[in-house]
N, C-alpha and C positions, 0 to 999 in steps of 0.2 A: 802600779801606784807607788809613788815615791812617801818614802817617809818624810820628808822635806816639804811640808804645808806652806810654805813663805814665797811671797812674791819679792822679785828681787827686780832691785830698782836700776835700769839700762840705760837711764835716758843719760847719762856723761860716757855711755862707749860708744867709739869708734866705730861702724862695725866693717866700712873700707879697708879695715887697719888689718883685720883679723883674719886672716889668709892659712895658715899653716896650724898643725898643733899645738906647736911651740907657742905661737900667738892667742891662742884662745885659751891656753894655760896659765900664763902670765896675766891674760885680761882676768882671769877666776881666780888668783894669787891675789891680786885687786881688790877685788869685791871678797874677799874669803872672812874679813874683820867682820863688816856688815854684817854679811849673811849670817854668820856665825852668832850676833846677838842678838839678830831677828829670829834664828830658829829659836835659841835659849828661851826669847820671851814668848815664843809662839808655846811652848812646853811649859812654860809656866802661868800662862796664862790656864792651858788646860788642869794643871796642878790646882790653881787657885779655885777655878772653879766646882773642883772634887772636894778640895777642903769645905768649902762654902755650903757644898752640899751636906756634908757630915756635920757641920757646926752651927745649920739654919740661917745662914746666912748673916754671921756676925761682923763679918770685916769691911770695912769701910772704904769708897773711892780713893783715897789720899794710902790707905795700907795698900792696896791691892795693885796702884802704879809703883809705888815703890817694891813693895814683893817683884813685881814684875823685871822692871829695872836691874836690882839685885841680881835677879836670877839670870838675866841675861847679860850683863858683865861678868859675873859667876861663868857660863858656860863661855862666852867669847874666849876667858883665860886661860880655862880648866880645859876644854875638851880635846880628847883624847888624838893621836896621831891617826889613828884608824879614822875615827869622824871626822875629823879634818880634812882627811884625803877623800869621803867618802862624796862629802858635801861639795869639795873643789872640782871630783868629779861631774857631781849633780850640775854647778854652775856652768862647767864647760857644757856639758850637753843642751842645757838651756839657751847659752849663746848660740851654740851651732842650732837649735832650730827657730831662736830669733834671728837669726841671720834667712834665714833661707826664705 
C-alpha cells in the first residue's frame, strides 16, 4: 500500500511516447508539481478533519478550502528532496502500469 492516496490525472500523456525509463521519468518530472499539491491537500484535508474532530466541528466550508489550499501550496513548495523523489517514483510506476 502506497502512502500516496491521490489519483493522478493522465488524460494529456502520451502514452505511445513513453518507451524507455528515461521517458517515463521525464513524463513524472511533469506531473511531479500537480501531484505534489494534490498529496499536500489530500494530508490536509485529513488534518482538517482531526482538527474538526477535537473542536466539534467549528470551522466552516470557506475556512476549510482555504486551510486546504494553503496546505497544499505549503507542501508543493516545502517538500523535502527525499519525497520528491519518493512520489516521482510513485508517478513513474503508476504510468508503467497505466501503460500496460
Amino acid at each position: 500500500m502506497s502512502k500516496f492516496q491521490i489519483d493522478i490525472d493522465f488524460a494529456h500523456v502520451d502514452f505511445s511516447e513513453l518507451e524507455t525509463e528515461e521517458d517515463f521519468r521525464a513524463e513524472a518530472k511533469k506531473l511531479l508539481p500537480a501531484a505534489l499539491f494534490q498529496f499536500g491537500e489530500a494530508v490536509a484535508l485529513k488534518t482538517w478533519e482531526e482538527m474538526q474532530q477535537k473542536l466539534s466541528g467549528k470551522g466552516s466550508q470557506s475556512e476549510k478550502r482555504r486551510f486546504i489550499q494553503a496546505t497544499g501550496r505549503n507542501y508543493q513548495r516545502q517538500a523535502s528532496n527525499r519525497e520528491r523523489q519518493e512520489l516521482e517514483d510513485y508517478i513513474v510506476e503508476q504510468l508503467q502500469q497505466y501503460k500496460k
